[in-house]
Every structure is written in structure tokens, then in C-alpha cells.
N, CA, C and O atoms as CSV, one atom per row, in Angstrom:
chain,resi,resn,atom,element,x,y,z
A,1,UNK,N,N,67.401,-3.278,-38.587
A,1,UNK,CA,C,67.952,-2.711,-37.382
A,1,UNK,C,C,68.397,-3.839,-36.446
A,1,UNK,O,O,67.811,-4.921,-36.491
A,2,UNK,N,N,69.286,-3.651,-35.705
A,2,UNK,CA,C,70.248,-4.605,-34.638
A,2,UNK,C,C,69.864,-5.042,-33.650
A,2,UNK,O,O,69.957,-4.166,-32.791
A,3,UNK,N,N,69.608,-5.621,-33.395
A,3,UNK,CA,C,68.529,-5.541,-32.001
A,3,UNK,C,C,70.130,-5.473,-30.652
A,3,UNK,O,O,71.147,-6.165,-30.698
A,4,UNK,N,N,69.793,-4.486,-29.706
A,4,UNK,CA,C,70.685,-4.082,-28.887
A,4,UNK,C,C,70.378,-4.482,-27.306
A,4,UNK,O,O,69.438,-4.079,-26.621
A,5,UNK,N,N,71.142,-5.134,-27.032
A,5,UNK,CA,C,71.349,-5.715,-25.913
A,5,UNK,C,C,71.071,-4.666,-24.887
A,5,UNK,O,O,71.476,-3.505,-24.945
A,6,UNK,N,N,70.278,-5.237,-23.861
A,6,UNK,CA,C,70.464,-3.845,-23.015
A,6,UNK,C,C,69.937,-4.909,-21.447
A,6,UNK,O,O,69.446,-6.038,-21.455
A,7,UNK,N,N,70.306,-3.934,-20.124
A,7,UNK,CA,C,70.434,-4.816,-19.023
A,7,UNK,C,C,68.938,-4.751,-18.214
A,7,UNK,O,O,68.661,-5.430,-17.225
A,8,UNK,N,N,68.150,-3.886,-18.798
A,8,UNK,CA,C,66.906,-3.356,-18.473
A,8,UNK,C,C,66.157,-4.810,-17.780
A,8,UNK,O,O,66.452,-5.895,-18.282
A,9,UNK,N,N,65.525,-4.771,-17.021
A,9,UNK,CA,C,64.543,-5.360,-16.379
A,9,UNK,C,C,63.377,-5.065,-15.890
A,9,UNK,O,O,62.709,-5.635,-15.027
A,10,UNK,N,N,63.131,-3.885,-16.669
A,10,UNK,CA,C,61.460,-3.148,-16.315
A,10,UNK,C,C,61.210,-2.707,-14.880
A,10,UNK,O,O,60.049,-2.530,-14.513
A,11,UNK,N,N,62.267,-2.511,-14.017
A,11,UNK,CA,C,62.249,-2.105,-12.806
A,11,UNK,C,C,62.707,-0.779,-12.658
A,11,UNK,O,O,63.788,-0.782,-12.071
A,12,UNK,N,N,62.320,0.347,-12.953
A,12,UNK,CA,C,62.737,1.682,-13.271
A,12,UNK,C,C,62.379,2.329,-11.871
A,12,UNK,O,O,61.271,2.716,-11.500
A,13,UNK,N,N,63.338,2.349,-11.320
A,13,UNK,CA,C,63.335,3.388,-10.388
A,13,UNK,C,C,64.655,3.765,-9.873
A,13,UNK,O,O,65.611,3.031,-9.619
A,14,UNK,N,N,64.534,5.126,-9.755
A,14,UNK,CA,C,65.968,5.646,-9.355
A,14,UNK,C,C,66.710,5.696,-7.988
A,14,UNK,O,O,65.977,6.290,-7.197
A,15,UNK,N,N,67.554,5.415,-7.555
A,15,UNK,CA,C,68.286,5.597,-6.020
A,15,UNK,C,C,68.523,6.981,-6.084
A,15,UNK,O,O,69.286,7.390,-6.960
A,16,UNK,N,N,67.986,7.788,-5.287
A,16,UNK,CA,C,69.047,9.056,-5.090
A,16,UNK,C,C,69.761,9.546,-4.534
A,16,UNK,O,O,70.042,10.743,-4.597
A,17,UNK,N,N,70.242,8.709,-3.830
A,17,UNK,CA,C,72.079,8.882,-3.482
A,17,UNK,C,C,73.009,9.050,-4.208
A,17,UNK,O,O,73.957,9.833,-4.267
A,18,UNK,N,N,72.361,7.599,-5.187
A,18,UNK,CA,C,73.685,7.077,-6.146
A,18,UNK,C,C,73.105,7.497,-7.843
A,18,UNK,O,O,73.962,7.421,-8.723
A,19,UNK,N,N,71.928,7.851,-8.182
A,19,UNK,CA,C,71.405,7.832,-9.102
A,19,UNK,C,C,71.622,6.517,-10.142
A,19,UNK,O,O,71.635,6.484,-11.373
A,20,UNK,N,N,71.739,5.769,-9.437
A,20,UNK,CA,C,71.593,4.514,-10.781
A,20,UNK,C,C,69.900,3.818,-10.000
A,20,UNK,O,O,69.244,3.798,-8.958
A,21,UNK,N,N,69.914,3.287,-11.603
A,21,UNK,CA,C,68.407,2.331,-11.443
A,21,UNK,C,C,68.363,1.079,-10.881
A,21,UNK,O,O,69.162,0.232,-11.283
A,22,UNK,N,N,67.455,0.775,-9.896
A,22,UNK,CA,C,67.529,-0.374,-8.897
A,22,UNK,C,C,67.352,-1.581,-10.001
A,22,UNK,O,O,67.647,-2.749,-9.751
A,23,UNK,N,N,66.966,-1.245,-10.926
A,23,UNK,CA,C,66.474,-2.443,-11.892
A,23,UNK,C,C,67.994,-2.869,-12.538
A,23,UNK,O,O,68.471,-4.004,-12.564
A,24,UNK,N,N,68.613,-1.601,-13.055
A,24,UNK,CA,C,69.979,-2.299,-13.904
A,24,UNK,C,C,71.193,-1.575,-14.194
A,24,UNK,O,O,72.122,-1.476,-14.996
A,25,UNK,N,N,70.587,-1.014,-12.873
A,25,UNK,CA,C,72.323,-0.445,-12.513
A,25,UNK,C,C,72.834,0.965,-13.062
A,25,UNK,O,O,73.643,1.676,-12.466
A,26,UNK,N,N,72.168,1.292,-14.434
A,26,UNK,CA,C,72.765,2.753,-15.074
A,26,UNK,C,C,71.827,3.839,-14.873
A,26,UNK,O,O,70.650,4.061,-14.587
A,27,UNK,N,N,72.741,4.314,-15.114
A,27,UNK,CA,C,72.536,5.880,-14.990
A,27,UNK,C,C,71.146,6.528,-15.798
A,27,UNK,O,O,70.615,6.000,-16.775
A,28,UNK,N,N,70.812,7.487,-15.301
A,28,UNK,CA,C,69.541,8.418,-16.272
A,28,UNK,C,C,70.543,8.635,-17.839
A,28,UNK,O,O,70.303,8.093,-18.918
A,29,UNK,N,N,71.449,9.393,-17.585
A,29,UNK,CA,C,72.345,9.809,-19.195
A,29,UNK,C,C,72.506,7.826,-19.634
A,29,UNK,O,O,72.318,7.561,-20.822
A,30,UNK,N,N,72.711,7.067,-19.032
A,30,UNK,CA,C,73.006,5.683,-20.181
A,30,UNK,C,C,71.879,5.257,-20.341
A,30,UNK,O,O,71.740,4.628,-21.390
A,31,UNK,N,N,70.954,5.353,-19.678
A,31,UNK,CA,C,69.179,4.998,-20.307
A,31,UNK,C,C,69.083,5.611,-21.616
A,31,UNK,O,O,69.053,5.125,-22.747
A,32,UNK,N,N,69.045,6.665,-21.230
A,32,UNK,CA,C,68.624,7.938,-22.182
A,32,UNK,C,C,69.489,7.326,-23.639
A,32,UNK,O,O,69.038,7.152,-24.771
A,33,UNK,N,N,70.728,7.116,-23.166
A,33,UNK,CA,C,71.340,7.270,-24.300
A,33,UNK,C,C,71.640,5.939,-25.221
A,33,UNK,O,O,72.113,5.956,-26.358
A,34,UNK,N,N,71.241,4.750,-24.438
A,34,UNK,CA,C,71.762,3.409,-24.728
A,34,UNK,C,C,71.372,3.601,-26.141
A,34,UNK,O,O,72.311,3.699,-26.931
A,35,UNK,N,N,70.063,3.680,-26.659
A,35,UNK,CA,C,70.180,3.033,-28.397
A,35,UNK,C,C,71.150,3.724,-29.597
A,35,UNK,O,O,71.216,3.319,-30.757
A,36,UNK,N,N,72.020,5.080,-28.917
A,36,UNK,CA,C,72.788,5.845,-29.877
A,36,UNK,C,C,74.385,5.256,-29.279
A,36,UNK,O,O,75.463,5.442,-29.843
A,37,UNK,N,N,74.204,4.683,-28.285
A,37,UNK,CA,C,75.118,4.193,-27.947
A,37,UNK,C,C,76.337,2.961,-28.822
A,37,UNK,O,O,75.905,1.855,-29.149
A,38,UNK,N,N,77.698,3.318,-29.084
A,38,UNK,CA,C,77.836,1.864,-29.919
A,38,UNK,C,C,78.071,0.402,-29.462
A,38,UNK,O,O,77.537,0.069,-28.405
A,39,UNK,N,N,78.636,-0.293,-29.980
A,39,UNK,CA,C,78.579,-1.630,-29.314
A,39,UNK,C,C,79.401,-1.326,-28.225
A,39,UNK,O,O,78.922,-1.697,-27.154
A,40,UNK,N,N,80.534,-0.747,-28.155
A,40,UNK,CA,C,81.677,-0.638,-27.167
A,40,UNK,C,C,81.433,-0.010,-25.902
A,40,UNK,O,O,81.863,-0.451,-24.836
A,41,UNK,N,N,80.740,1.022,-26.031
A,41,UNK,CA,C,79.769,1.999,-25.512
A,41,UNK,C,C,78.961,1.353,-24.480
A,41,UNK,O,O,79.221,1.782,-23.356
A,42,UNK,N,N,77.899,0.291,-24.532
A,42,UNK,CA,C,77.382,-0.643,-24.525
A,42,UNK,C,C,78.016,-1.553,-23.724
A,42,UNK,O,O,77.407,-2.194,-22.867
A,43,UNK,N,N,79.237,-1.668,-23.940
A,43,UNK,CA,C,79.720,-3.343,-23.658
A,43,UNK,C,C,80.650,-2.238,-21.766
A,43,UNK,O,O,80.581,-2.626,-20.600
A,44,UNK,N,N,81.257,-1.114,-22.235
A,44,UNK,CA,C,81.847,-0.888,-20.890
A,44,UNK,C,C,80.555,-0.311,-20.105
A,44,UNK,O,O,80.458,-0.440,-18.884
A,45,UNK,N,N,79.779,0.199,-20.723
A,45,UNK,CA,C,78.511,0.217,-19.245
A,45,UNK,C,C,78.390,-1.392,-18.853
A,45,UNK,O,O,78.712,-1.776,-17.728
A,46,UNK,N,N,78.003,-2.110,-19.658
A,46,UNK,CA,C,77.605,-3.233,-18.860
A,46,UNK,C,C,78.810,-3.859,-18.213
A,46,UNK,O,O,78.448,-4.571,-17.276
A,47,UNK,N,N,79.886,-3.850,-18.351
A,47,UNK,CA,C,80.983,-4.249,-17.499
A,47,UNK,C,C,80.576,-3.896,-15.955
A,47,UNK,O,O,80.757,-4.641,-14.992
A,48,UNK,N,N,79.992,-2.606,-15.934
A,48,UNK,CA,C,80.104,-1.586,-14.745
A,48,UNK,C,C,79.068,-2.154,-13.836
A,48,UNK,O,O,79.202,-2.145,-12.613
A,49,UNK,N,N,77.751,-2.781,-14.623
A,49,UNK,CA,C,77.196,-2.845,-13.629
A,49,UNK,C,C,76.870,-3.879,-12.722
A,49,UNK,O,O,75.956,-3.543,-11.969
A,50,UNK,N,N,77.480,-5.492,-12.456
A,50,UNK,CA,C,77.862,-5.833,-11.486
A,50,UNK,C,C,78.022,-5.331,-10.077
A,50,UNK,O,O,77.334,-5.365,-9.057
A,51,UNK,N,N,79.603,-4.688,-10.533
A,51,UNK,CA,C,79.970,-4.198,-9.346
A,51,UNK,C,C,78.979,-2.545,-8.570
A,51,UNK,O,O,78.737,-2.098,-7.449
A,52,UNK,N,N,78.776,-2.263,-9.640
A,52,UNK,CA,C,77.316,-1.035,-9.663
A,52,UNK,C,C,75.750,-1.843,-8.603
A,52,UNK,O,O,75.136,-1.175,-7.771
A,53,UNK,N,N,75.524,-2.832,-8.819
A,53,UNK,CA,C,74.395,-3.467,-7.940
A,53,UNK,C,C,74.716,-4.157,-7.046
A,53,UNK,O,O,73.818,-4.444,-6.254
A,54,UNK,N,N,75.819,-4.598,-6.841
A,54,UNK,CA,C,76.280,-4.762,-5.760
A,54,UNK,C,C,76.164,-3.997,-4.469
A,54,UNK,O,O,75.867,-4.296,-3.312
A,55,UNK,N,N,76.597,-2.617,-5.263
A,55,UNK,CA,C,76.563,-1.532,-4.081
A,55,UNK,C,C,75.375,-0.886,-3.678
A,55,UNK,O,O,75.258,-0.185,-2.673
A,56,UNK,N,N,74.156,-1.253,-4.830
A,56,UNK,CA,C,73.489,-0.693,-4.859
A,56,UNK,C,C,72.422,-1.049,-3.421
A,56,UNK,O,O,72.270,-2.233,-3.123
A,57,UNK,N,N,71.821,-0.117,-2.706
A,57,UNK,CA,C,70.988,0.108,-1.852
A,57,UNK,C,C,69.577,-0.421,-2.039
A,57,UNK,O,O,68.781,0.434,-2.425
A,58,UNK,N,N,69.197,-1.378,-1.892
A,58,UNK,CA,C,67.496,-1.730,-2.460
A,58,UNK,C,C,66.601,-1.087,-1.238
A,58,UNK,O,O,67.027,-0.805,-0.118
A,59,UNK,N,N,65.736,-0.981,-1.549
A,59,UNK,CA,C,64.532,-0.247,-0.811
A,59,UNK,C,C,64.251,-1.005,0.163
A,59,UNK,O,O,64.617,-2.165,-0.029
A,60,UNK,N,N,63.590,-0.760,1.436
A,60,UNK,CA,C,63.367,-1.399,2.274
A,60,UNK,C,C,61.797,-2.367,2.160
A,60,UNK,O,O,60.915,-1.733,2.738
A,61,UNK,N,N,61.306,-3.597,1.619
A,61,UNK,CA,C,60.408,-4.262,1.441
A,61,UNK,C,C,60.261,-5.008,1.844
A,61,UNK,O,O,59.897,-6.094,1.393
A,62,UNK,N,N,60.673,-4.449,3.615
A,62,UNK,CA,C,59.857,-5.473,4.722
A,62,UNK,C,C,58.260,-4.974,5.215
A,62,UNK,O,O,57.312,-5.654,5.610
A,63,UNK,N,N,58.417,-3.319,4.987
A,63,UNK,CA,C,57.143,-2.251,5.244
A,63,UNK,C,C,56.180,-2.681,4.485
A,63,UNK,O,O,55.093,-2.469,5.022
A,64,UNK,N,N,56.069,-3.375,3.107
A,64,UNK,CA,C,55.230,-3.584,2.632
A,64,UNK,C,C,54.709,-5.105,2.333
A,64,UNK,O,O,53.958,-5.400,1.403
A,65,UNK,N,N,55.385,-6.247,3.542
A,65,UNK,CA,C,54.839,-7.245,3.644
A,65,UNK,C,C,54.072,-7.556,5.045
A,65,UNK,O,O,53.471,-8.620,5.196
């Protein structure tokens, strides 16, 4: 088996505004779906998510210092 690239960083949590994951940007359906996913499949999510965390909203973690 292939071993498949993926943008994951063990930081799973969801925005719900935007529903992408603060950790790596995709969506619940491209989690879900990344390992049936093909290489191409794969390669335009990760294009996306740059500009995807960019926008993305991080939590406020001044409350908890």
C-alpha cells in the first residue's frame, strides 16, 4: 500500500463558520474521504489549503494563558 500524503497535523478541530479544520485546512467530507481519494484528488485539496488557513480564524489563546 502507498503511503498517502496528507496535510494532517493532529490538530482536529473544526471552525464553524467555515467548517474547515484549524489543524489543516479541509473539510469534514476531505478528511473523511482522503484515503479513497486519488493522487489528483489529493494534490487539488492541498493546493487549496494555503490560501484556506490563511483565512482561517484561530481560536482565541490569550484566555488560556
Amino acid at each position: 500500500m502507498a503511503v498517502v500524503e496528507s496535510p494532517c497535523t493532529k490538530v482536529c478541530a473544526i471552525e464553524p463558520m467555515s467548517g474547515l479544520c484549524f489543524g489543516c485546512g479541509r473539510t469534514l467530507t476531505e478528511i473523511e474521504h482522503w484515503l479513497v481519494f486519488t493522487a489528483g484528488e489529493r494534490a487539488e485539496v492541498m493546493a487549496k489549503l494555503p490560501l484556506r488557513m490563511a483565512g482561517l480564524r484561530r481560536p482565541d489563546t490569550d484566555r488560556f494563558g
